[in-house]
C-alpha positions as CSV (number, residue, x, y, z in Angstrom):
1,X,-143.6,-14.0,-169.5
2,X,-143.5,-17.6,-168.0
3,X,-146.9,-18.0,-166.3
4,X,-148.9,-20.9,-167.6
5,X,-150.8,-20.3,-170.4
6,X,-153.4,-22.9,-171.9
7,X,-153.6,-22.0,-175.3
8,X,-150.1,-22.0,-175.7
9,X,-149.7,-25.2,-173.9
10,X,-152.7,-26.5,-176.8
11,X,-150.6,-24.7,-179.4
12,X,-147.8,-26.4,-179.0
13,X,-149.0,-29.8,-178.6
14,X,-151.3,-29.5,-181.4
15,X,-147.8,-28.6,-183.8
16,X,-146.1,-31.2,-182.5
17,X,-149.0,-34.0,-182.8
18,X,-149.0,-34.5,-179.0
19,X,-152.5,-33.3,-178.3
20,X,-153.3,-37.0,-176.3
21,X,-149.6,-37.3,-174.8
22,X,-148.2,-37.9,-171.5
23,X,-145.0,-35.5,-171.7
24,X,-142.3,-35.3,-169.3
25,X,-139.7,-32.5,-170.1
26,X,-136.1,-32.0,-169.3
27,X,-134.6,-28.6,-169.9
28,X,-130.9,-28.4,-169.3
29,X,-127.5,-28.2,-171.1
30,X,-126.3,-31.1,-173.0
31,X,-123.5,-32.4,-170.9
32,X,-122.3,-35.5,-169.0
33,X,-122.9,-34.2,-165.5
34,X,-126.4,-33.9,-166.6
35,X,-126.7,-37.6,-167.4
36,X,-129.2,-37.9,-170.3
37,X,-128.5,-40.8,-171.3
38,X,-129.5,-42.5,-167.5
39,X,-133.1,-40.2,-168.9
40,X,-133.6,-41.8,-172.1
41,X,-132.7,-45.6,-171.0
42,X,-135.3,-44.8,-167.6
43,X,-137.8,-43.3,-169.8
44,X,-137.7,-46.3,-172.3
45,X,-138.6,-48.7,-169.0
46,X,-141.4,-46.4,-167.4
47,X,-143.0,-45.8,-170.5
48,X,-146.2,-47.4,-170.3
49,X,-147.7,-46.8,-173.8
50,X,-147.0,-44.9,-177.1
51,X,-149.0,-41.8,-176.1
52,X,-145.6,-40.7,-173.5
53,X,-142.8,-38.4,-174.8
54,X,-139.9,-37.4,-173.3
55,X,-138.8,-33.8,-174.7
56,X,-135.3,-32.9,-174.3
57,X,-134.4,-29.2,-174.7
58,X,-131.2,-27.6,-174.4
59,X,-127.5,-27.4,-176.2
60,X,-124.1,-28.3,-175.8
61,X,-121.5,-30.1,-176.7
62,X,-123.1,-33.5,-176.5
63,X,-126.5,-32.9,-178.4
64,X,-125.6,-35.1,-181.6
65,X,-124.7,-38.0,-179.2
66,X,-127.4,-37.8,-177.6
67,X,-129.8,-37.0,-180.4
68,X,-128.4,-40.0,-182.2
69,X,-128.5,-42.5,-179.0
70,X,-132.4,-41.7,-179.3
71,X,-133.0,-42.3,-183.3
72,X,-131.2,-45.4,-182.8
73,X,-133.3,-46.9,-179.8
C-alpha cells in the first residue's frame, strides 16, 4: 500500500503542476508543538528558486492559521 510507486509519484505532480519541482513534504497534525510556522519562515530563506514547494499535509486545530500565515507571505 505505501511502497513507492512512479507513476503515482508523476500523477500527482503532473495534477498539481509540479512536474519540474523541488518538493519537500511535511506530514503531521496542525498544532503548536509541531512548529509550522518555524517550517514555512525556514522554507522561505532556503528556497533557492520558484521551482521548490513546501507541501503541508495534515489537520487540526491550527490549519486556517497556518493556511492563512502562507497566502499572506
Amino acid at each position: 500500500k505505501y511502497k513507492y510507486d512512479t507513476t503515482s509519484r508523476n500523477l500527482i505532480r503532473q495534477k498539481l503542476g509540479w512536474e519540474n519541482c523541488y518538493v519537500i513534504g511535511h506530514i503531521g497534525n496542525f498544532l503548536e508543538a509541531k512548529n509550522h510556522s518555524f517550517l514555512i519562515n525556514l522554507f522561505k530563506k532556503v528556497s533557492v528558486d520558484e521551482s521548490m514547494r513546501l507541501m503541508l499535509l495534515g489537520d487540526g486545530e491550527l490549519s486556517i492559521k497556518i493556511k492563512s500565515m502562507v497566502e499572506n507571505t
